[in-house]
N, C-alpha and C positions, 0 to 999 in steps of 0.2 A: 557552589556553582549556581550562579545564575538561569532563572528559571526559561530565560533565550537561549543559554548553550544546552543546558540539559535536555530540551525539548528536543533539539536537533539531535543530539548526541544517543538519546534513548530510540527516537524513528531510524535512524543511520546504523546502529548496532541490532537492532531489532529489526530491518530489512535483509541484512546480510543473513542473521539468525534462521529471519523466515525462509530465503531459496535455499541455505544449507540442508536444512530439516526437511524442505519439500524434495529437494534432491533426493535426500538420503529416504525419504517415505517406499516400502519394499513394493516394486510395480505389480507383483500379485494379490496384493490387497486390495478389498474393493475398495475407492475412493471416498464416496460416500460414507461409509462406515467411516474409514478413517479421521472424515469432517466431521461425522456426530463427537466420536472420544475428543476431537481438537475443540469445538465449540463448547463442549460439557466441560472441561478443564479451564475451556478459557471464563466459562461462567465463575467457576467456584475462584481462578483470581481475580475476576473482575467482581465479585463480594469481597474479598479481603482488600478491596483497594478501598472501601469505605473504610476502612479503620482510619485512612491518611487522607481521603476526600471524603468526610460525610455530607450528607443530602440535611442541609441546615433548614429548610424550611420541610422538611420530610418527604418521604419518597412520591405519597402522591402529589401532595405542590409539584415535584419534579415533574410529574409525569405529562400534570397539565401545560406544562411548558414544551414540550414536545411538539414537532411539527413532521413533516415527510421526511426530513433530511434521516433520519433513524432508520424509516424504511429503505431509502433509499443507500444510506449507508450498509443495510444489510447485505442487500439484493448484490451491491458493488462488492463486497467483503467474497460474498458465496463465488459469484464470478471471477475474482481475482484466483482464489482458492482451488478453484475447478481450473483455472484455464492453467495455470502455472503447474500442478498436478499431472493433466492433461500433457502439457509442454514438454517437460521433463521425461513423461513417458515416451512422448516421441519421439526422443532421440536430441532435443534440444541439448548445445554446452551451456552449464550454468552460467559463464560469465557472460557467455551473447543474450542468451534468452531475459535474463536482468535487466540487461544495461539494453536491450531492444526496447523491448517493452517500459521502461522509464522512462527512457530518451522520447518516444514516439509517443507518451500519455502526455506529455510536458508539452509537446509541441500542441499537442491537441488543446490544452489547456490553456496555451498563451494568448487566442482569439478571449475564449470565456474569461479569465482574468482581466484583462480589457476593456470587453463589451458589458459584459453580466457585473463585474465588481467592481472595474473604474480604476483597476489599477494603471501605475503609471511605468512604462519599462522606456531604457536610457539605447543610448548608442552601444554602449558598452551590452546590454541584457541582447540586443538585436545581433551585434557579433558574436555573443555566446552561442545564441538557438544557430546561425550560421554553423558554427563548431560544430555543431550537435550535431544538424544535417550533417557535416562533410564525416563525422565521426560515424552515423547510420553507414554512409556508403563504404568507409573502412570496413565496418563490419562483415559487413557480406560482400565483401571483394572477394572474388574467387583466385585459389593460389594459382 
């Protein structure tokens, strides 16, 4: 499998994975806590994944290559982590609160895709985000 389907196909399997397991996380735990064991687990696989991506020029070359995106990729990680935790405890259904929250970061993201990195979106990309909207108001249609 090509390294375009697999990318998708590991983010797509590995988001479902993520609200499953945030769901199922026991609402009596502290949160917190629960982040440190998921962070510390995810460090020690995030070392075995050097066995299949090594740092070819070594780790500190790596490191000098670093810029804010890291931090900010963190800061974004903890928040997503917290909020969804958060979410779930409050009574959110797993399939709204997902597909909320995706749908409405996407939209948020179509101006920055754009403006910030010059991408190019068609007729067709602009009836999609339509979709999306009319798909948000589905959501929260009251029965």
């Amino acid at each position: 499998m090509s390294l375009f389907y697999f990318s998708i196909t590991l983010a797509i399997c590995s988001s479902a994975l993520y609200h499953f397991v945030a769901k199922s996380t026991p609402s009596g735990v502290n949160f917190t806590v629960s982040l440190l064991v998921t962070y510390a687990v995810a460090f020690i696989v995030t070392l075995f994944t050097f066995f299949f991506f090594p740092a070819k020029n070594g780790i500190a070359a790596e490191l000098k290559q670093l810029n804010w995106a890291s931090i900010g990729l963190a800061a974004a990680i903890v928040g997503i982590e917290f909020g969804f935790l958060l979410t779930y405890r409050a009574g959110w259904n797993l399939g709204i609160a997902a597909v909320l929250v995706n749908v409405v970061a996407s939209l948020i993201l179509v101006p920055v895709a754009i403006f910030v990195f010059k991408d190019e979106i068609s007729w067709v990309n602009i009836l999609g985000i339509l979709i999306c909207l009319a798909g948000l108001v589905m959501l929260n249609w009251k029965r």
